[in-house]
VOGU-3710 file (C-alpha; in Angstrom, 3 decimals, decimal comma):
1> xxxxxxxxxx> 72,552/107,403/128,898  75,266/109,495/130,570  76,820/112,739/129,696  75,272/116,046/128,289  74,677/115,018/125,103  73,899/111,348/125,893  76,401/110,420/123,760  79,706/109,124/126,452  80,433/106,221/127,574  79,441/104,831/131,337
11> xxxxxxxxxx> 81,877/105,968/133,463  83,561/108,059/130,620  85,517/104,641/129,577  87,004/104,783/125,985  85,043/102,929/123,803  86,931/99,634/122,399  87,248/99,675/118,621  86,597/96,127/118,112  83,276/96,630/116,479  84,306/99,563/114,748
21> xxxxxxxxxx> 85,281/99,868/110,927  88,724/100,997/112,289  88,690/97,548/114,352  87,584/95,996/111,109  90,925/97,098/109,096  93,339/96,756/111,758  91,904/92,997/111,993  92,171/92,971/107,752  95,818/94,012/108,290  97,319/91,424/111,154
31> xxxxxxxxxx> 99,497/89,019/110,216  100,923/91,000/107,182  104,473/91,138/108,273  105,582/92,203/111,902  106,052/95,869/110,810  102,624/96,340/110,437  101,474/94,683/113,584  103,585/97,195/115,717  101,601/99,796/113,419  98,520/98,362/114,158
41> xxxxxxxxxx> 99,699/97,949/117,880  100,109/101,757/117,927  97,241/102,782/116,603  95,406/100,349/118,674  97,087/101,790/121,305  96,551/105,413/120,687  93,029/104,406/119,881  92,357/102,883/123,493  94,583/105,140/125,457  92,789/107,981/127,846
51> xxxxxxxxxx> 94,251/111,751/126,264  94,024/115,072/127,112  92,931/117,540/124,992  96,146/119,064/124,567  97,769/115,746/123,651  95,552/115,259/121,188  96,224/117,838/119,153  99,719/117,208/119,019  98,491/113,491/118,288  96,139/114,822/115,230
61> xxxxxxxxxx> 98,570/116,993/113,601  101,519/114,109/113,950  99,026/111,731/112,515  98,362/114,161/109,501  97,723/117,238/110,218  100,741/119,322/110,424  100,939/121,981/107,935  104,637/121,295/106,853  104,064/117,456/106,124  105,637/115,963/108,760
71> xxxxxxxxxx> 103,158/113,580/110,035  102,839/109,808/110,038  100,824/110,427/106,628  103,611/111,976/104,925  106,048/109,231/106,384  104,251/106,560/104,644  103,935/107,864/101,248  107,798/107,882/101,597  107,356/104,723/102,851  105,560/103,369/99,909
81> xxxxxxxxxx> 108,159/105,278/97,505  111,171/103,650/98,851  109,398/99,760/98,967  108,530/100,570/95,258  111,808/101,964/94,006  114,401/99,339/92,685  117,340/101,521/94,036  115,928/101,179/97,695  114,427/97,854/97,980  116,732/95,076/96,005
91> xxxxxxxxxx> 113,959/92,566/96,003  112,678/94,566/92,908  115,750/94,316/90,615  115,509/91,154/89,332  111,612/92,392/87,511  111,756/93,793/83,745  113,407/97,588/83,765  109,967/99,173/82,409  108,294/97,012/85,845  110,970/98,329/88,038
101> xxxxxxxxxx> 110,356/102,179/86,401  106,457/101,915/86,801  106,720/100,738/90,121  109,060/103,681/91,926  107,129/106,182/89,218  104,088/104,983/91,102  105,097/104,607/94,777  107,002/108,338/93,669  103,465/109,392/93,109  101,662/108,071/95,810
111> xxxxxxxxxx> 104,636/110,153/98,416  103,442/112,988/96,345  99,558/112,805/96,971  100,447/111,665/100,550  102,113/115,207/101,208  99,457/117,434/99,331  98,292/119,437/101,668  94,458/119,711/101,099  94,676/116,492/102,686  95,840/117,751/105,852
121> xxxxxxxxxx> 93,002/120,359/106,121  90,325/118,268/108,332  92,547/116,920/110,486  94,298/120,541/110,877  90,876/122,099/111,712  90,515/119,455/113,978  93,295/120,326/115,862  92,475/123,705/115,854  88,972/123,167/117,001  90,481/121,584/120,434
131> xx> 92,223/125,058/121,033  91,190/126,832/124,431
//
């Protein structure tokens, strides 16, 4: 094994997330609609991709840990809430009214629990673990 805590990688390579559970969902997710591929392409991507420590705590608290919510977390909760809500997504107007109102009450919801901030704690201590 190499490194000090026999735990790296020969020659320090970044290990491939094929076989990984993360590699398991971004497999689950292809095909979904081009959108998500280019999501799973970046995350893929920052997945493989060789970082510094100081990039990666900008990269953790963009991801979701930044204190005031403005992280890829909190962008799709608002996400969600505008592909639920009638008034932003047309394709929803033609179900029943009470469908249309449990749909944006729910994807209004799901924003919300997206930008509580308890669950930006671990990934915040994260980031502030890295610090020199």
């Amino acid at each position: 094994m190499t490194g000090p805590h026999h735990v790296h990688t020969e020659h320090n390579a970044v290990p491939n997330v094929d076989e990984t559970d993360l590699g398991d969902t971004l497999a689950d997710l292809a095909d979904i609609h081009a959108g998500i591929d280019l999501i799973r392409d970046g995350i893929r991507l920052l997945a493989h991709d060789r970082h510094a420590v100081g990039t990666t705590q900008v990269l953790l608290a963009a991801l979701a840990g930044s204190p005031d919510g403005t992280d890829v977390l909190a962008a799709i909760g608002q996400l969600v809430a505008r592909l639920a809500d009638p008034d932003t997504n047309p394709a929803l107007r033609s179900l029943p009214h009470h469908q249309q109102k449990e749909a944006a009450h729910q994807g209004w919801l799901t924003a919300h629990n997206l930008n509580d901030p308890e669950l930006r704690t671990s990934a915040s201590r994260a980031c502030a673990a890295l610090d020199h």
